[in-house]
C-alpha positions, 0 to 999 in steps of 0.5 A: 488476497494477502499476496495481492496486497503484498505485490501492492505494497512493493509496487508502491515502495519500489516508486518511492525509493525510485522518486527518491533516486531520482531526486538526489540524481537531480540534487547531484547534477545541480551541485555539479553544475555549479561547482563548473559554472563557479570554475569557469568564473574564476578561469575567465577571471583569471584570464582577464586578470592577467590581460588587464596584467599584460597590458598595464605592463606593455604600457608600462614598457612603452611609456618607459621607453617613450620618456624616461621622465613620465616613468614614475607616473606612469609607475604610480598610474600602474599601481594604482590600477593594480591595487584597483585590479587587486581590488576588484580580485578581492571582490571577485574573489569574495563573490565568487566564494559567496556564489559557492557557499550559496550554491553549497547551500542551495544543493544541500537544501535540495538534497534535504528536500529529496531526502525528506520528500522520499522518507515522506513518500516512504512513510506514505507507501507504509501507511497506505500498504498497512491501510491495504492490509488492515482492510483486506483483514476486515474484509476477510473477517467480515466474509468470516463472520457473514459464513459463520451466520449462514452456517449457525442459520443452515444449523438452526434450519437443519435443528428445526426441520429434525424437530419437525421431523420428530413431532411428525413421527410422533404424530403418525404413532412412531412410523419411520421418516426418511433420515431418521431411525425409530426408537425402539419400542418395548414389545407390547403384550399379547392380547387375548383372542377374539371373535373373528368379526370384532377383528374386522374394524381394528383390522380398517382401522389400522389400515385407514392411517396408511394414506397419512403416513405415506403423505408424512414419509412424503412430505419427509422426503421433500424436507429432506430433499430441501435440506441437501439442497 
């Protein structure tokens, strides 16, 4: 039984640590999820960015070369898109930091999540394996003490039959019963002779109690018989 319970609670630990890895593989995968989306954001903000650069300069050259007197124009119009472009890199920027603190933020709640939710499962597999144990010790202290009554009932059958045994004894003057020894008995002094006819009755009458005590050494012998069994 304790080997029982012991294989119990290792089963039960062992899912619990493996819950437990399970969820910080998942809390891992999520953190570098968003740690490539957040790159792939700013490569392909880059690239825009330089694209929208590329243009405004192509632009810039042609307008350059088409008039020399639209130059400073077009010099204040490609200003003022690149401080727009600055603007929205700025912003980008700004956002693209947000999504990564909130990501951070996101995985670190998950891996607190995990960690809380293994030390739970944890916590519950010990309570459930000292539950196991504590009603395996019960149990086994209740069979105890279930034994122990049936021990201190067969002991007070037996005590009672050996009574029985010893008041029927005594009843049949002293005769012997199987599984118990007569006590020894002080010789009894000599009695004088007498006539041969007066010896004819006690001689019957010592003879009359056979019967009785073969029935008691009977009987002795069915008590005996149930005891053992």
């Amino acid at each position: 039984l304790r080997a029982s319970t012991k294989r119990e609670r290792d089963e039960v630990l062992t899912t619990a640590k493996r819950q437990a890895d399970e969820m910080r593989a998942q809390a891992q995968r999520v953190l570098e999820e968003s740690e490539a989306k957040r790159a792939q954001d700013e490569a392909e903000f880059e690239i825009q960015l330089a694209a929208r650069r590329e243009e405004a300069e192509r632009q810039e050259a042609e307008r350059h070369a088409t008039a020399q007197a639209a130059t400073q124009k077009l010099v204040a119009e490609a200003e003022q898109r690149a401080a727009t472009a600055e603007s929205r890199a700025t912003k980008a920027t700004q956002q693209a930091d947000q999504t990564r603190r909130e990501a951070d933020l996101h995985a670190k709640q998950l891996v607190a999540n995990a960690r809380k939710s293994s030390e739970q499962i944890v916590a519950e597999a010990k309570s459930s394996a000292e539950t196991i144990v504590t009603e395996a010790k019960n149990e086994a202290e209740r069979t105890r003490t279930s034994m122990q009554r049936q021990v201190d009932e067969l002991t007070r059958q037996r005590d009672s039959i050996t009574s029985h045994l010893a008041q029927l004894r005594q009843l049949l003057g002293g005769a012997a019963l199987p599984g118990m020894e007569p006590e020894p008995v002080a010789a009894a002094p000599a009695k004088p002779a007498i006539a041969a006819p007066a010896n004819d009755k006690p001689a019957a009458a010592a003879a009359a109690p056979a019967p009785a005590a073969a029935k008691a050494d009977a009987k002795g012998d069915d008590d005996a018989e149930w005891w053992q069994e």
